[in-house]
C-alpha positions in Angstrom: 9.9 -9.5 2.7 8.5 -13.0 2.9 9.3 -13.7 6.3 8.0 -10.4 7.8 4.7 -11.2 5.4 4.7 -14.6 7.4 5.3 -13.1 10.8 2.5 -11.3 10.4 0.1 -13.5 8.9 0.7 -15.3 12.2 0.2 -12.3 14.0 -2.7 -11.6 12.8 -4.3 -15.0 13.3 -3.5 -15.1 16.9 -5.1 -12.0 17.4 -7.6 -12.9 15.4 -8.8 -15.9 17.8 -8.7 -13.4 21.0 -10.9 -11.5 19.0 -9.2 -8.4 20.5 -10.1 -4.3 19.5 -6.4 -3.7 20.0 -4.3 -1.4 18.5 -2.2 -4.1 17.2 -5.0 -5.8 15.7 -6.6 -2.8 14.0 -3.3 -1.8 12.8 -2.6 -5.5 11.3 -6.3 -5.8 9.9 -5.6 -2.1 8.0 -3.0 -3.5 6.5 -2.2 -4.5 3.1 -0.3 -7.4 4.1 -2.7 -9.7 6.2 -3.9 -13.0 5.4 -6.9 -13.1 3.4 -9.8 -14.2 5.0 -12.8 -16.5 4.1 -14.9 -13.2 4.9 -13.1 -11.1 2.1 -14.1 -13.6 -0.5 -17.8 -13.6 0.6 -17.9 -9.7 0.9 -16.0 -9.7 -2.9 -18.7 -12.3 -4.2 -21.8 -10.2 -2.6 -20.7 -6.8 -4.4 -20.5 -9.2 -8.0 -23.9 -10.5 -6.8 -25.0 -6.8 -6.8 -23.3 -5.8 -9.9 -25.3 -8.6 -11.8 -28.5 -7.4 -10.6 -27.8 -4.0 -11.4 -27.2 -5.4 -15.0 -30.4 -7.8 -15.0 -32.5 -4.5 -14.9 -32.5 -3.8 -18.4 -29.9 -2.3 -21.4 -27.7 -5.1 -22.5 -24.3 -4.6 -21.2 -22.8 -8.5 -22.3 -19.0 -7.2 -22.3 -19.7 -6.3 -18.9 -21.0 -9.5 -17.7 -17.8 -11.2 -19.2 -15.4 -9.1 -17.5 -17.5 -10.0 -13.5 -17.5 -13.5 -15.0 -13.7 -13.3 -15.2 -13.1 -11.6 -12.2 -15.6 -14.0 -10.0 -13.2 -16.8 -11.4 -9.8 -15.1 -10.6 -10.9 -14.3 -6.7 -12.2 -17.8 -6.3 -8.7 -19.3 -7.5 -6.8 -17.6 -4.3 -5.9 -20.2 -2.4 -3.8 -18.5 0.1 -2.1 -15.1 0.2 -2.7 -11.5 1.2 -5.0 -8.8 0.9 -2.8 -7.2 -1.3 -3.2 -10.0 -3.6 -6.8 -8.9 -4.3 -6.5 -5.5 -4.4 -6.6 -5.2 -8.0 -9.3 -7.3 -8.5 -11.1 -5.2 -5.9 -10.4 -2.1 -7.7 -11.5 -3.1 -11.3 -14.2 -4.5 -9.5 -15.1 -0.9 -8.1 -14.4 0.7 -11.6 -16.4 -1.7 -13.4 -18.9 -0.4 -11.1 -18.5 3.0 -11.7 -18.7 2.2 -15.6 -22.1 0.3 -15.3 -23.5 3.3 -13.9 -22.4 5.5 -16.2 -23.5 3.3 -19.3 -27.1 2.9 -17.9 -27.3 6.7 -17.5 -26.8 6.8 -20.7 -29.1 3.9 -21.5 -31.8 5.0 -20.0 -31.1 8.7 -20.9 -30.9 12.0 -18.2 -33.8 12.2 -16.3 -32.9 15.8 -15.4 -33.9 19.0 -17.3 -32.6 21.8 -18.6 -31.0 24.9 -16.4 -34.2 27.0 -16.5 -31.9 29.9 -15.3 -28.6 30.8 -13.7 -28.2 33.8 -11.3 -24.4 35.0 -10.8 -23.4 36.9 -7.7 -20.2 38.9 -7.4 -19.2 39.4 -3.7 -16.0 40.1 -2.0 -15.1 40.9 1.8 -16.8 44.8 1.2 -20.4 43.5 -0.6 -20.3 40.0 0.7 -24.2 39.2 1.3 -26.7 39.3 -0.8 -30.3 37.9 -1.0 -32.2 35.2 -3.8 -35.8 35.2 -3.7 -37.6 31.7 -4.6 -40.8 32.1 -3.4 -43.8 31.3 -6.1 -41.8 29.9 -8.4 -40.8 26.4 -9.2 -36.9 26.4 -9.7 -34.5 23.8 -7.3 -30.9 24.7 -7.3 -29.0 21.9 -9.6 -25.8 23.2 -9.0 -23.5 26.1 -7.8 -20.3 27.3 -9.3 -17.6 29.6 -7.8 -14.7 30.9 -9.0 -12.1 33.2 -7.3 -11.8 36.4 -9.8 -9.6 37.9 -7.2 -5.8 38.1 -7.2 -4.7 35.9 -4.5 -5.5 32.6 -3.5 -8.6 32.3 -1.5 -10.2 29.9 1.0 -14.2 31.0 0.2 -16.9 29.9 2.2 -20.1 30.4 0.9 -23.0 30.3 3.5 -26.8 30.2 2.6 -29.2 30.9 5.6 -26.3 30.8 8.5 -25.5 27.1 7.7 -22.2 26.9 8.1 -20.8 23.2 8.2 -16.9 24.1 7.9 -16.5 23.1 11.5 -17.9 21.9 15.2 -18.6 25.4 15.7 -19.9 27.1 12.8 -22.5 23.5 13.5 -23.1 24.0 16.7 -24.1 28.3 16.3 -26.5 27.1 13.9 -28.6 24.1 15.5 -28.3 25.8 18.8 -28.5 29.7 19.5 -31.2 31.6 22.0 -31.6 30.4 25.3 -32.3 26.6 25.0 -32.2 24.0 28.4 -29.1 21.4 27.8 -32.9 18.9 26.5 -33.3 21.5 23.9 -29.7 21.6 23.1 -29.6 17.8 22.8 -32.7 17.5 20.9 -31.7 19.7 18.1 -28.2 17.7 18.0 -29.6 14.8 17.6 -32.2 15.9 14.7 -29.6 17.6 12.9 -27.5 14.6 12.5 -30.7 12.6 11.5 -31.1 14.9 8.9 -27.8 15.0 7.1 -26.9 11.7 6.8 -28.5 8.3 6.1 -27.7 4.7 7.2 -25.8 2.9 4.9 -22.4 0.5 4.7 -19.2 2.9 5.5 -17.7 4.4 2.9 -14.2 2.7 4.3 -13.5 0.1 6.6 -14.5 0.2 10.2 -10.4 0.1 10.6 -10.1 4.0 9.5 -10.4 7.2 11.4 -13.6 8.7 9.6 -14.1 12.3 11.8 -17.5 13.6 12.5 -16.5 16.6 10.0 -15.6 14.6 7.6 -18.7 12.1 7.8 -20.7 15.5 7.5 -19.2 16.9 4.9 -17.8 14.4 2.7 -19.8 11.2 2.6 -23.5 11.9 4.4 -23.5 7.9 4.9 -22.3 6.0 7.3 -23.2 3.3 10.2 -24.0 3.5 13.6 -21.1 4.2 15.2 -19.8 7.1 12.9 -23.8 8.7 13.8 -23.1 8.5 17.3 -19.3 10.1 17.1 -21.5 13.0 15.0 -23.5 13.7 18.0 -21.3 13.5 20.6 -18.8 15.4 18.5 -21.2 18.3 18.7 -22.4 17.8 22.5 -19.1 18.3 23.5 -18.6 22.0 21.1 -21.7 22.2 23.2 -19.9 22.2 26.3 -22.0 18.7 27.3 -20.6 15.8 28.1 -21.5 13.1 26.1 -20.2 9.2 25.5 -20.3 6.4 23.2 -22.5 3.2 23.9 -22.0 -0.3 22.2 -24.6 -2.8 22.6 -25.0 -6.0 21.1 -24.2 -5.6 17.3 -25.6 -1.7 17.5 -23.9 1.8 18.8 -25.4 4.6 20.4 -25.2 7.3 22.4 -25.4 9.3 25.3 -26.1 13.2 26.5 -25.5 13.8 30.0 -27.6 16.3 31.6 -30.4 17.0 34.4 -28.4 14.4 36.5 -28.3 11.6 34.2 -27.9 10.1 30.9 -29.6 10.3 27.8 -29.6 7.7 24.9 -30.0 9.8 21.3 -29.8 7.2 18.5 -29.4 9.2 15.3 -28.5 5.1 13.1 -31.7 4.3 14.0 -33.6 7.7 14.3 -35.0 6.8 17.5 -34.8 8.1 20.9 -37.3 6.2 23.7 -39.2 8.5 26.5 -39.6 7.1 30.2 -41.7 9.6 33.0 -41.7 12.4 30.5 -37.9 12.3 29.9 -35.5 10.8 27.0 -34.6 7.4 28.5 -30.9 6.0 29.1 -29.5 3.0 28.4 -29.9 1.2 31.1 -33.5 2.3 31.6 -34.4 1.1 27.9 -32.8 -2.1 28.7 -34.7 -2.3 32.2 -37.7 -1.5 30.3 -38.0 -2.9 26.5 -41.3 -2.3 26.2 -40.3 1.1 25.4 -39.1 0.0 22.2 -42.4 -1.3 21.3 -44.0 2.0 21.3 -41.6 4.2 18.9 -40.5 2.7 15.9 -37.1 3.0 14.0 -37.4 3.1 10.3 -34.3 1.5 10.5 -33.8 -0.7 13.1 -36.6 -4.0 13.4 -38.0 -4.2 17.0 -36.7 -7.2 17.4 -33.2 -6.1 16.4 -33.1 -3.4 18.8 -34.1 -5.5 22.0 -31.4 -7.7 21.3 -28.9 -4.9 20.9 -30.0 -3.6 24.4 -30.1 -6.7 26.3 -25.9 -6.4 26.4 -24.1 -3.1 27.0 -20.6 -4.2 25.8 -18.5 -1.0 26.7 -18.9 2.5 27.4 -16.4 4.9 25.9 -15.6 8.5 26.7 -13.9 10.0 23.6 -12.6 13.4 23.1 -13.0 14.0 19.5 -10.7 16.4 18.1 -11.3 19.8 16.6 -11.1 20.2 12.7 -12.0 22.5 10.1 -13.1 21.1 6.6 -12.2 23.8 3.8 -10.4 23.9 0.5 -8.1 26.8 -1.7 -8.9 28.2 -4.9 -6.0 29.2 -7.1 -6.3 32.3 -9.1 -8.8 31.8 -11.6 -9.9 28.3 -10.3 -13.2 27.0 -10.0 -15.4 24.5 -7.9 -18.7 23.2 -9.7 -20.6 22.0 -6.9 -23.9 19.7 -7.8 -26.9 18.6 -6.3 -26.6 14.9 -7.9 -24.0 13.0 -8.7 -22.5 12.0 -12.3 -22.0 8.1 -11.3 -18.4 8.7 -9.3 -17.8 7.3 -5.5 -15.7 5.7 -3.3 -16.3 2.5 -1.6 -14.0 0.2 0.0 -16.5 -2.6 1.3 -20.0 -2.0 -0.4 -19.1 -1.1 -3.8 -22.8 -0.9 -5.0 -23.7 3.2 -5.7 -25.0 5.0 -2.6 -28.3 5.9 -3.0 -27.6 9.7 -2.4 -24.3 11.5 -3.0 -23.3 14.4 -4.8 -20.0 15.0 -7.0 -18.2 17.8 -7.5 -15.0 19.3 -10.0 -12.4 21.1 -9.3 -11.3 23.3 -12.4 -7.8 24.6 -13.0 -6.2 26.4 -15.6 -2.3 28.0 -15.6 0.6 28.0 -18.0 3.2 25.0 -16.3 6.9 24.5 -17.1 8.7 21.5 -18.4 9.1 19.2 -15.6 6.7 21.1 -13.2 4.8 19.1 -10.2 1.6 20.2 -9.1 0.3 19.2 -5.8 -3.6 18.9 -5.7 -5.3 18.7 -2.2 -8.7 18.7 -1.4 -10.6 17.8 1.5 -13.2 15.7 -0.2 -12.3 11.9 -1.9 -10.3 12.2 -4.9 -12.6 9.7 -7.8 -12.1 11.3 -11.2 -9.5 13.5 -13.4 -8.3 14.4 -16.7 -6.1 17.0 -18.1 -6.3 18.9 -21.6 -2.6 19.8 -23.1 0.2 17.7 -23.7 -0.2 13.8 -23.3 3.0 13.2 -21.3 2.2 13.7 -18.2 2.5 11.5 -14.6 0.9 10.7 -11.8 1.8 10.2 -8.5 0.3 9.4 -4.7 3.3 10.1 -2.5 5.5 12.1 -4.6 8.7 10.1 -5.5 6.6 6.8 -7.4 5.4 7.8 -10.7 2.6 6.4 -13.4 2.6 7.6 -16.9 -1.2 9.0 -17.1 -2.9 7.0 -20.5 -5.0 9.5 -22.4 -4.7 12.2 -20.0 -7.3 10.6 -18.0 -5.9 9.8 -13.8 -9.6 8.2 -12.8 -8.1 5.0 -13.0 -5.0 5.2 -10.8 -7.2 7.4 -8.2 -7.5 4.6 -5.1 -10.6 2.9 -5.2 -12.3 -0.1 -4.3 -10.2 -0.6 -1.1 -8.3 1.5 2.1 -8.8 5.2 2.0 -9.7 7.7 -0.8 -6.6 10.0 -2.1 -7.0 13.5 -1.3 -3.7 14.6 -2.6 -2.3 13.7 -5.3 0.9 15.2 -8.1 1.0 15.5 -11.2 4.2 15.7 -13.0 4.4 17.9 -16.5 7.0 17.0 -19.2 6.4 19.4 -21.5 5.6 23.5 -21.1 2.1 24.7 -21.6 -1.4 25.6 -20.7 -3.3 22.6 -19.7 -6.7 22.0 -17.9 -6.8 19.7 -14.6 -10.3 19.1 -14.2 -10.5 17.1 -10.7 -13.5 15.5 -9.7 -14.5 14.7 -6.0 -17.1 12.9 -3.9 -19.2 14.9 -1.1 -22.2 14.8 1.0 -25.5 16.1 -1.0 -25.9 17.7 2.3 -24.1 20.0 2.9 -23.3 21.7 -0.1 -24.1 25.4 -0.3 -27.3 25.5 -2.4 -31.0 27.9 -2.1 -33.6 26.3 -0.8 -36.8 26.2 -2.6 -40.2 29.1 -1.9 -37.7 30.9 0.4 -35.5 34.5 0.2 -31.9 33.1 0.8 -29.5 34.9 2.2 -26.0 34.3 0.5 -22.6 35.4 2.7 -19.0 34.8 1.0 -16.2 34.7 3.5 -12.7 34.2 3.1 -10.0 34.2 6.1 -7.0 32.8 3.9 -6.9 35.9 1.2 -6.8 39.4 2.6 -8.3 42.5 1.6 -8.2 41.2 -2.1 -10.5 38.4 -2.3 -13.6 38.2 -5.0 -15.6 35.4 -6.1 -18.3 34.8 -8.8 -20.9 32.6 -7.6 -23.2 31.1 -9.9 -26.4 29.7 -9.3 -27.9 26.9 -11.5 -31.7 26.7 -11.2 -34.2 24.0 -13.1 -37.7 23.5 -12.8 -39.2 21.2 -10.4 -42.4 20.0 -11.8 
């Protein structure tokens, strides 16, 4: 174990100094087992920087300072080892995050009112649609519950006003129908994925696959480069061929059509406009004035004319197709919300993003003795408890086991480092009813809620179930003023 820790701490650093994008290298750098680097101690220090500021905003929290105080010291004491050496200090770094949040919540008390009312739709596959009317009346959606009340296992969708997000496709039909030139096409690409998302630090390291679906659906932050795979994801379901740009510290990208290339820079929010038509890279670069005269709320000026004075490579990819969906069990229940309860996942930034919803998974069933469980959900796995008996165990891969404290998992979720778990076992010694409540991160955008002074249409479909499938779908409503 040593030596093949040693091989590839040398590996790594002689990759490291070509400064290569190879496969090798991103494989070495995802790794547990590489050297840790000056950069990880700086990046570990600047999220205790913003921890402390979080704290010197008010409500005394002194136990907490003592624990970043302790931590600061242990991570400043590695002299030389791995990554893996700092995982746990990353991860009650990232809980200790999660804690403050909570604990000023409660300090500073819910800002949030009461549900004003809650309308409850029944719908199977026979009376699936049905209409919500919120015009003249002050009311916001604050959450929306469904449970399947059928008698199989069902895979619902539930679709207000034709937005569909559960794949490319279901996207694309709604951002582009009627007879729209491949400019019009383009256009609404590019100010769909300006409007579900927002710029901020990846959720995990630049060294993970995060998918244009998932960057939808289950995060809604991101950098530039996941905003560009977004758009180009979806020119290509558009039948358009489309590429990936990277400049000088920025990415981009591009919509061919009419004979030549477009730049659309969803990051930044900006697209430039030369003789009439959306400009190209190499025009904007020919011609930086054009920066000058639209501005990126993003993105300073200055920033982007350095970007654009080097186009470092041009990539073609072919971005798979997915589908993003989850099961309900008979009798189980999502709680979807427009906010958030204080829950993420971060690997690199661990301060909370500044939008983010949470959701909870609820499960009820009677489980023999030794019984394992398999929970599997397409969105990041960052709370849990059970009610019942308090011997139960957790597991990530099956066959390594943790003895759950208090009936609470939250802990021994992954977090603060490498990717989120979104499977997981559970392991019941003793027979039973018990309730797994599972809570998971997603995207405040595209979660299936009315919009405000409109009539919403409401569709449930299910292709998993059969004939069988029902749902109850229960809308939570406050007032806005």
């Amino acid at each position: 174990m040593a030596i093949a820790a040693l091989l590839l701490i040398l590996l790594a650093g002689a990759i490291t100094m070509y400064n290569t994008r190879s496969q090798i290298y991103e494989n070495i750098m995802a790794s547990e087992f590489r050297p840790i680097l000056g950069a990880d101690k700086i990046e570990f220090q600047k999220n205790i920087k913003q921890l402390r500021q979080i704290l010197s905003e008010g409500c005394e929290l002194n136990h907490t300072q003592i624990e970043i105080n302790q931590l600061s010291n242990q991570v400043n004491a590695i002299k030389f080892g791995l990554v893996y050496d700092m995982n746990e200090a990353k991860k009650e770094l990232m809980q200790l995050y999660i804690k403050t949040n909570q604990e000023l919540k409660q300090c500073y008390g819910s800002p949030r009112s009461n549900n004003k009312l809650n309308i409850t739709l029944k719908l199977d596959l026979k009376n699936n649609s049905a209409k919500i009317d919120l015009r003249n009346q002050s009311l916001i959606n604050d959450f929306v519950e469904i449970k399947n009340i059928g008698k199989n296992s069902i895979e619902p969708k539930i679709i207000i006003n034709q937005n569909d997000y559960s794949s490319m496709n279901s996207i694309k039909d709604t951002i582009i129908n009627g007879n729209l030139s491949d400019h019009e096409k383009a256009l609404n690409i590019w100010e769909f994925v300006v409007a579900h998302r927002y710029h901020y630090a990846n959720p995990v390291k630049a060294y993970y696959e995060l998918s244009p679906l998932n960057a939808l659906n289950d995060w809604g932050y991101h950098n530039c480069g996941n905003a560009a795979r977004m758009i180009i994801a979806l020119a290509q379901t558009a039948n358009m061929q489309a590429r990936e740009v990277r400049l000088l510290g920025h990415i981009v990208s591009e919509v061919y059509y009419d004979d030549k290339w477009h730049m659309f820079d969803a990051d930044g929010e900006v697209i430039y406009y030369l003789d009439g038509q959306v400009a190209s890279v190499d025009e904007i670069s020919d011609h930086l004035y054009l920066i000058d005269q639209t501005e990126s709320q993003i993105y300073s000026n200055e920033y982007l004319k350095r970007a654009y004075s080097k186009k470092v490579t041009v990539i073609y990819p072919n971005l798979r197709s997915e589908t993003h969906s989850y099961k309900l069990g008979l009798g189980e229940s999502i709680l979807l919300k427009s906010h958030n309860d204080g829950y993420y996942f971060a690997s690199e930034n661990y301060s909370m993003p500044p939008k983010f919803s949470n959701a909870y998974f609820k499960y009820q069933k009677y489980i023999l003795s030794d019984q394992i469980v398999e929970l599997e959900y397409p969105y990041p796995f960052v709370c849990g408890n059970i009610v019942g008996s308090d011997e139960i165990y957790f597991s990530r891969n099956g066959w390594i086991w943790y003895r759950i404290p208090d009936n609470d998992f939250t802990d021994l979720l992954n977090n603060g480092g490498g990717r989120p778990d979104t499977k997981i076992y559970l392991k019941f010694k003793k027979p039973g009813i018990y309730k797994i409540m599972t809570c998971v991160q997603l995207s405040s955008y595209s979660i299936p809620i009315l919009e405000p002074n409109s009539i919403n249409s409401i569709n449930f479909v299910d292709e998993f179930s059969g004939e069988n499938a029902s749902v109850s779908v229960t809308f939570g409503l406050i007032d806005s003023s």
